[in-house]
N, CA, C and O atoms as a Maestro MAE file, in Angstrom:
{
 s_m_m2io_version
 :::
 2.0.0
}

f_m_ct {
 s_m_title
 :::
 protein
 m_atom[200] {
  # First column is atom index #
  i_m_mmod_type
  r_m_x_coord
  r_m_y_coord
  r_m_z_coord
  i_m_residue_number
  s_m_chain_name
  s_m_pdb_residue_name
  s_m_pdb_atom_name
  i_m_atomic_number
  :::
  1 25 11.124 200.784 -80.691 1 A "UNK " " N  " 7
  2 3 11.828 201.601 -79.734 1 A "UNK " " CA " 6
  3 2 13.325 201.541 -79.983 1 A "UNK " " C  " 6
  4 15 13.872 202.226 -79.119 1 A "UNK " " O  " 8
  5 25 14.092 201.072 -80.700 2 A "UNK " " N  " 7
  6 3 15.024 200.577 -81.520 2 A "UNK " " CA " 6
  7 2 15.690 202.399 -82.092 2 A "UNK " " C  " 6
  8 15 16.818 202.808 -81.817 2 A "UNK " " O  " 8
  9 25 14.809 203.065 -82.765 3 A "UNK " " N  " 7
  10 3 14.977 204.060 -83.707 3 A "UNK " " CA " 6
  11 2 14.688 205.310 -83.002 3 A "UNK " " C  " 6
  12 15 15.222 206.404 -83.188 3 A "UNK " " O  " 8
  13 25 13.501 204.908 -81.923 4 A "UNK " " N  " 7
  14 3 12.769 206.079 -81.292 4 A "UNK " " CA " 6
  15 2 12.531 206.044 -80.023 4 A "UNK " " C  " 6
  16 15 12.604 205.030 -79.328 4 A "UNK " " O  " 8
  17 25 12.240 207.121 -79.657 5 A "UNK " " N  " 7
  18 3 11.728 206.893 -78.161 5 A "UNK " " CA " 6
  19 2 10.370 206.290 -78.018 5 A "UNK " " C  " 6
  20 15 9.682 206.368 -79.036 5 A "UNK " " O  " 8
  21 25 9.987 205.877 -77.286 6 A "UNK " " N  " 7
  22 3 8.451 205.445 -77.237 6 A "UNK " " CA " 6
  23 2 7.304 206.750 -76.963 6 A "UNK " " C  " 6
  24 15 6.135 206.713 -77.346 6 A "UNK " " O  " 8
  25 25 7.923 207.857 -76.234 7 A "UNK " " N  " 7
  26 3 7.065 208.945 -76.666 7 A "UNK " " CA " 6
  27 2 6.734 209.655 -77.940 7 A "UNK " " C  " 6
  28 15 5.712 210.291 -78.193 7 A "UNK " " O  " 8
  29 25 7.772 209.436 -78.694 8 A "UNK " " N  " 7
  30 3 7.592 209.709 -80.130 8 A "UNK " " CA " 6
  31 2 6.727 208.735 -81.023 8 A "UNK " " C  " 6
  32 15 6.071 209.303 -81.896 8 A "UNK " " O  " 8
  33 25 6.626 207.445 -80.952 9 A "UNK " " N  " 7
  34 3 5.934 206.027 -81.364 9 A "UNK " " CA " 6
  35 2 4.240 206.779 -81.517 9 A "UNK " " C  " 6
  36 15 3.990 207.833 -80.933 9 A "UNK " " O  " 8
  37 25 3.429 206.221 -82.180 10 A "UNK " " N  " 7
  38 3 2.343 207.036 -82.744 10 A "UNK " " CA " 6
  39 2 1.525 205.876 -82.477 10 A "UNK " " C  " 6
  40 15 2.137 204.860 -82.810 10 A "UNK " " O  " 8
  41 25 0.051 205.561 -81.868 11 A "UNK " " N  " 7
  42 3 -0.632 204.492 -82.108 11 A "UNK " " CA " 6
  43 2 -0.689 203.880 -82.984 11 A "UNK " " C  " 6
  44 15 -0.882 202.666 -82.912 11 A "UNK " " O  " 8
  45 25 -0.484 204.765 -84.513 12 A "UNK " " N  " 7
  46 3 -0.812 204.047 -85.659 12 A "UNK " " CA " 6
  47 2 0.179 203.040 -85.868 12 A "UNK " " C  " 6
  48 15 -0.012 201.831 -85.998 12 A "UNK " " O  " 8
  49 25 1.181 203.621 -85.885 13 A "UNK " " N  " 7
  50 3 2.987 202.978 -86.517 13 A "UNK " " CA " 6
  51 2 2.449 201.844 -85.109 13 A "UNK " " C  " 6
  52 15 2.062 200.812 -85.658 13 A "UNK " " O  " 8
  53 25 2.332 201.728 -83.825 14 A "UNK " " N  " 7
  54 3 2.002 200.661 -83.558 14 A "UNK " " CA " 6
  55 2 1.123 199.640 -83.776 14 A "UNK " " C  " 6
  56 15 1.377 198.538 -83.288 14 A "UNK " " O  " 8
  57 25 0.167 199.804 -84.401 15 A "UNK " " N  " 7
  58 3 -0.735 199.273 -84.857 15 A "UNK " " CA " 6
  59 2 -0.654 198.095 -86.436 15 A "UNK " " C  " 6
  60 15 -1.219 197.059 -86.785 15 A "UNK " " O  " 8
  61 25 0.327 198.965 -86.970 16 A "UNK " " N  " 7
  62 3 0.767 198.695 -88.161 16 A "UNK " " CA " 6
  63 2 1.928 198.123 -88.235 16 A "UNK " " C  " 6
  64 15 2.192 197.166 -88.963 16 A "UNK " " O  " 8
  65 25 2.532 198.572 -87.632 17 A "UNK " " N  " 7
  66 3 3.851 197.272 -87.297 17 A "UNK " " CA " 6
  67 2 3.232 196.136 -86.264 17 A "UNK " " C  " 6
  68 15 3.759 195.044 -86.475 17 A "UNK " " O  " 8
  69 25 2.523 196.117 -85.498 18 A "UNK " " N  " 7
  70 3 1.421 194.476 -84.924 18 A "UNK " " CA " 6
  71 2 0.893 193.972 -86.124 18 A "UNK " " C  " 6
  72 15 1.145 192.809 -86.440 18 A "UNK " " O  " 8
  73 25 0.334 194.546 -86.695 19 A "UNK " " N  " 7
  74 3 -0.391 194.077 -88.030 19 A "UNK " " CA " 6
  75 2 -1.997 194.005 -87.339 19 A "UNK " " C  " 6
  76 15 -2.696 193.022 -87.589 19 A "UNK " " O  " 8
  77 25 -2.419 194.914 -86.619 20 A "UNK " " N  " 7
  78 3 -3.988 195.007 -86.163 20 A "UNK " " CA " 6
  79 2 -4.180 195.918 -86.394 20 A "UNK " " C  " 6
  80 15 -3.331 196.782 -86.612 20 A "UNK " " O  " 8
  81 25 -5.964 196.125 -86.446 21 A "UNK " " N  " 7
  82 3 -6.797 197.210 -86.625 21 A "UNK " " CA " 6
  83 2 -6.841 198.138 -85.627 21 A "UNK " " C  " 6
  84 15 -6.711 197.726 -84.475 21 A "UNK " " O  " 8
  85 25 -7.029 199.540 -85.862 22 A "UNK " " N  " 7
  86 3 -6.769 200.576 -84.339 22 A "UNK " " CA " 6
  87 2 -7.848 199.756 -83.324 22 A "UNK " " C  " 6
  88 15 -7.769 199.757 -82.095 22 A "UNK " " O  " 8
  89 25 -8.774 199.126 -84.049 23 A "UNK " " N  " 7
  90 3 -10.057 199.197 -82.942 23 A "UNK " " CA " 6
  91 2 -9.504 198.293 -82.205 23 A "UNK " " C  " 6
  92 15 -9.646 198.332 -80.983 23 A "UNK " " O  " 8
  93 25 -8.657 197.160 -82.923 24 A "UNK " " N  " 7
  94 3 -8.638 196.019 -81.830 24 A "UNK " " CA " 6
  95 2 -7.345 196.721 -80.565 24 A "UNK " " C  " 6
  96 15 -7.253 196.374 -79.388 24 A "UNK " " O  " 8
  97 25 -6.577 197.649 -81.207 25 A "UNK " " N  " 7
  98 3 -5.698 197.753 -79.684 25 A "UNK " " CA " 6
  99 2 -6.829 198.955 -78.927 25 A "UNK " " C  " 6
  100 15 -6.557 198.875 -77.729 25 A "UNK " " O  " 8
  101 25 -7.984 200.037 -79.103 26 A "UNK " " N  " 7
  102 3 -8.588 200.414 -78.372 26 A "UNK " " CA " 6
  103 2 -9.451 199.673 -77.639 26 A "UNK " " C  " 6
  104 15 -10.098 200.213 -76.742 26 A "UNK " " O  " 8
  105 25 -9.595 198.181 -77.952 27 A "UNK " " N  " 7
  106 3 -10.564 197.399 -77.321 27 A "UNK " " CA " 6
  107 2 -9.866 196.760 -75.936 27 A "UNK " " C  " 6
  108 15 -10.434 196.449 -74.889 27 A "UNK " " O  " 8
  109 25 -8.409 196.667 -76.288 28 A "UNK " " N  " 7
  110 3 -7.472 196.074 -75.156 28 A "UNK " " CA " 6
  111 2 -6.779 197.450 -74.360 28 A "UNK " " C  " 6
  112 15 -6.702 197.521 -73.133 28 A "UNK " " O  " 8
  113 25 -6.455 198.170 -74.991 29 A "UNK " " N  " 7
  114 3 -5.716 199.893 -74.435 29 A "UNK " " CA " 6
  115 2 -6.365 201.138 -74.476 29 A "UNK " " C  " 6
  116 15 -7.040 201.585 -75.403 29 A "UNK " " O  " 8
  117 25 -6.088 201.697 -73.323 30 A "UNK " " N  " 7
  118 3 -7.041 202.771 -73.207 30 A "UNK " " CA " 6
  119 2 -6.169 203.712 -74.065 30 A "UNK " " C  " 6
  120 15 -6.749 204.513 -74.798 30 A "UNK " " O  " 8
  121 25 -4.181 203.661 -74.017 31 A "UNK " " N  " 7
  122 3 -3.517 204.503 -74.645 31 A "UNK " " CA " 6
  123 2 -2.422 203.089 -74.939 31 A "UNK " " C  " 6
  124 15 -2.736 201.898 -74.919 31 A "UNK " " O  " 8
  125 25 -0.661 203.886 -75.289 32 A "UNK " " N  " 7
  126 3 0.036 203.210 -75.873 32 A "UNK " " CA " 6
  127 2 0.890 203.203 -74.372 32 A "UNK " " C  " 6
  128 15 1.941 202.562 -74.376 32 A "UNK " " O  " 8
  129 25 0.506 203.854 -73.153 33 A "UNK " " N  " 7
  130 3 1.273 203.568 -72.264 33 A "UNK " " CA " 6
  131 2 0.953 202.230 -71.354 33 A "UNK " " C  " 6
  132 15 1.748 201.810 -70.513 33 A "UNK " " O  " 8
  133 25 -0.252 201.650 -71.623 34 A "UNK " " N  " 7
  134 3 -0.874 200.565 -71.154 34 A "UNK " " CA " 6
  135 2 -0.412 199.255 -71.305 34 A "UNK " " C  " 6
  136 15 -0.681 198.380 -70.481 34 A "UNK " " O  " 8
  137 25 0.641 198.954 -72.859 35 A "UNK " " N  " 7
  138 3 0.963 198.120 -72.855 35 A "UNK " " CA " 6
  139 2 2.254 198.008 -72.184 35 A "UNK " " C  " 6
  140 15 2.914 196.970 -72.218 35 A "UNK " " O  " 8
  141 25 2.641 199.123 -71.543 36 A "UNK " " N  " 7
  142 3 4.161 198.949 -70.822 36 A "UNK " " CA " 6
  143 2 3.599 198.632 -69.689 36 A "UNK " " C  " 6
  144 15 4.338 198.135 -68.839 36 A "UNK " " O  " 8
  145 25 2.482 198.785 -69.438 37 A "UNK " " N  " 7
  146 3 1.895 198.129 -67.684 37 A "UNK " " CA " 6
  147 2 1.444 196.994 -67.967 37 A "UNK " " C  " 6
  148 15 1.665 196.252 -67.010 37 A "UNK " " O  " 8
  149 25 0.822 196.363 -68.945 38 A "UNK " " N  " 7
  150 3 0.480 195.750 -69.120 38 A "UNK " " CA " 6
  151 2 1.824 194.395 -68.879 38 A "UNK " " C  " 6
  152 15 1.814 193.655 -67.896 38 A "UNK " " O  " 8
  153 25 2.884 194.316 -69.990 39 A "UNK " " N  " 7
  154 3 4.109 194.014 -69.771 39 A "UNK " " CA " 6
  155 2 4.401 193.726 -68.841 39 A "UNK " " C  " 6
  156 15 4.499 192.591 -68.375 39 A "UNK " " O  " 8
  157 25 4.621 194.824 -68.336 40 A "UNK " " N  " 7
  158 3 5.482 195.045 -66.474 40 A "UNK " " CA " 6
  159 2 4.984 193.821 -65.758 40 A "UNK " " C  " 6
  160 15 5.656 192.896 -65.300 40 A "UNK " " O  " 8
  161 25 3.757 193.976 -65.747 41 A "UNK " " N  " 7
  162 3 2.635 192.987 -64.832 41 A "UNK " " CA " 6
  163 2 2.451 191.936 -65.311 41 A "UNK " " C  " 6
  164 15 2.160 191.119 -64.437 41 A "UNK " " O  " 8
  165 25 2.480 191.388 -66.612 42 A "UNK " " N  " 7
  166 3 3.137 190.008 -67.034 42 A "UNK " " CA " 6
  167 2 4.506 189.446 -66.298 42 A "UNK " " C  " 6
  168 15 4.668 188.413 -65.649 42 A "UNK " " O  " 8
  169 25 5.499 190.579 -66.662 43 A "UNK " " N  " 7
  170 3 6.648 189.743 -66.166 43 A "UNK " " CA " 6
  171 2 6.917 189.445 -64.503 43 A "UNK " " C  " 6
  172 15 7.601 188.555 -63.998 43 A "UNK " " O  " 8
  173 25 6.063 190.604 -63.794 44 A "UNK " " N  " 7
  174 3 6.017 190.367 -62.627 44 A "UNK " " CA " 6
  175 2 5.576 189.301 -62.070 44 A "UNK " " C  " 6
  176 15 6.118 188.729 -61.124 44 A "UNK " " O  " 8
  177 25 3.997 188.782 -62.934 45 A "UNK " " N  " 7
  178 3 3.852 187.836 -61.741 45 A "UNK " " CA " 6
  179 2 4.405 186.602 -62.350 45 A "UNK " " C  " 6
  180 15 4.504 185.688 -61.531 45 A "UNK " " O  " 8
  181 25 4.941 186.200 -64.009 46 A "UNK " " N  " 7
  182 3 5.986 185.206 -63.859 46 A "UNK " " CA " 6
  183 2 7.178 185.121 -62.913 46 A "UNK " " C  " 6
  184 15 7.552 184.019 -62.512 46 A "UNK " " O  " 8
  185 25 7.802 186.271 -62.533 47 A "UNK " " N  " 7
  186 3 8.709 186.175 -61.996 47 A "UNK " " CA " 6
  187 2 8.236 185.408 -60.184 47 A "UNK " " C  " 6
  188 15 8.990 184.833 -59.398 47 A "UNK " " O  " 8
  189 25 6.856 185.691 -60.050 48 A "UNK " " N  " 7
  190 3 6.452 185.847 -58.742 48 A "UNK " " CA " 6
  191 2 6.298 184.069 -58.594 48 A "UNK " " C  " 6
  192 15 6.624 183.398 -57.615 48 A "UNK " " O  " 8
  193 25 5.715 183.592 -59.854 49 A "UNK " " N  " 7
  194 3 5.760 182.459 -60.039 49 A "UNK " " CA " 6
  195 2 6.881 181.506 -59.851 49 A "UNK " " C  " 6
  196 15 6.939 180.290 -59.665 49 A "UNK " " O  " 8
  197 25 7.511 182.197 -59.930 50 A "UNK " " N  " 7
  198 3 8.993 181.134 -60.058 50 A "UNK " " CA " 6
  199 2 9.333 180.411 -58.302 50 A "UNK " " C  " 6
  200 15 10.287 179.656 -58.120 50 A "UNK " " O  " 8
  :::
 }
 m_bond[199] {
  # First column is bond index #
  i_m_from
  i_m_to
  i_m_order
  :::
  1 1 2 1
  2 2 3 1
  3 3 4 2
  4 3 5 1
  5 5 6 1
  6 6 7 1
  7 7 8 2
  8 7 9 1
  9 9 10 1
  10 10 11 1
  11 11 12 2
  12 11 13 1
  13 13 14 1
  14 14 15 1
  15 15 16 2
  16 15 17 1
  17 17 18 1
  18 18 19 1
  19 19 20 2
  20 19 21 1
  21 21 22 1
  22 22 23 1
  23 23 24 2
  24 23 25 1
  25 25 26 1
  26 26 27 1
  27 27 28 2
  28 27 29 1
  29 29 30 1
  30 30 31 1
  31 31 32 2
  32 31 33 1
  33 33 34 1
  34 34 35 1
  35 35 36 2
  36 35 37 1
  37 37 38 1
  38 38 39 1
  39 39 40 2
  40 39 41 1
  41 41 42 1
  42 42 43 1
  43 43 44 2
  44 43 45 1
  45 45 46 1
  46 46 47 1
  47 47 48 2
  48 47 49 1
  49 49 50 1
  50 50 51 1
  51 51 52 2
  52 51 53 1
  53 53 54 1
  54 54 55 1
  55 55 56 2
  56 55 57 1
  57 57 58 1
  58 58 59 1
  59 59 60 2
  60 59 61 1
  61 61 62 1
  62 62 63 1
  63 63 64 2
  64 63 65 1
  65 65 66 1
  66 66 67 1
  67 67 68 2
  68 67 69 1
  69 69 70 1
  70 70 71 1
  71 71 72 2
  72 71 73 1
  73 73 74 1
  74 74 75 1
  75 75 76 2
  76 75 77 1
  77 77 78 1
  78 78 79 1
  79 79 80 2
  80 79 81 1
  81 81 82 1
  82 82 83 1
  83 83 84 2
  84 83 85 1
  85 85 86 1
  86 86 87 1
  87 87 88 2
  88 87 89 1
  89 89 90 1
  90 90 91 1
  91 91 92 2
  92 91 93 1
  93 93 94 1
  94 94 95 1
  95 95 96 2
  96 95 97 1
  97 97 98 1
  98 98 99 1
  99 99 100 2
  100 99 101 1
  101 101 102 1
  102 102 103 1
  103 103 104 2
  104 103 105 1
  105 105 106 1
  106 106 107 1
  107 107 108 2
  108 107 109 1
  109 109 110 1
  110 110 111 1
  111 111 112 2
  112 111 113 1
  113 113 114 1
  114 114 115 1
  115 115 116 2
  116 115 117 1
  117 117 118 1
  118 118 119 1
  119 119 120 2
  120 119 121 1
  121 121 122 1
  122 122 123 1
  123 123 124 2
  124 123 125 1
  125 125 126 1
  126 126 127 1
  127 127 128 2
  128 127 129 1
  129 129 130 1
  130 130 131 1
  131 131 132 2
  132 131 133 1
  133 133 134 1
  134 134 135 1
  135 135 136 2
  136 135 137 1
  137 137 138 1
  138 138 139 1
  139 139 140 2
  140 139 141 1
  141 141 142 1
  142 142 143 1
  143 143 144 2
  144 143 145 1
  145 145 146 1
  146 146 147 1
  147 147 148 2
  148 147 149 1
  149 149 150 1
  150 150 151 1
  151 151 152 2
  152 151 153 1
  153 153 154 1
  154 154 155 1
  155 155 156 2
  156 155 157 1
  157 157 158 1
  158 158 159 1
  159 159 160 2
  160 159 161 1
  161 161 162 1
  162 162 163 1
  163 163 164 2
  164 163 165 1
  165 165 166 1
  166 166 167 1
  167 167 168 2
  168 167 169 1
  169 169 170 1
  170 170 171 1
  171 171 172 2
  172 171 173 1
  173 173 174 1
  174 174 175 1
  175 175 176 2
  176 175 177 1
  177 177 178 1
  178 178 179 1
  179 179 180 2
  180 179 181 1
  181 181 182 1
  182 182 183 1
  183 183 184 2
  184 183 185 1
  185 185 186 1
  186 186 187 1
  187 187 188 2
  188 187 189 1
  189 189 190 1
  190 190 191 1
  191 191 192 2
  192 191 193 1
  193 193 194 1
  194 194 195 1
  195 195 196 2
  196 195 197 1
  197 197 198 1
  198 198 199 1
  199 199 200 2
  :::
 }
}
């Protein structure tokens, strides 16, 4: 997200810059917007933790 927007970002180029197979991020993501919720909701409930 550095170069691009994240709407422009392609599953693959994510996939390939993780260094995983498509299947394994369709096994965890339904799309590429999932891991920004996914995220979100990590840092939330550390923060909730604190």
């Amino acid at each position: 997200m550095e170069t691009k927007n994240f709407s422009e970002i392609s599953i693959s180029e994510l996939v390939k810059k993780a260094g995983i197979a498509r299947s394994t991020f369709h096994r965890n993501y339904e799309c590429k917007e999932d891991i920004i919720r996914f995220s979100i909701r990590r840092t939330l409930n550390e923060f909730s933790m604190q």
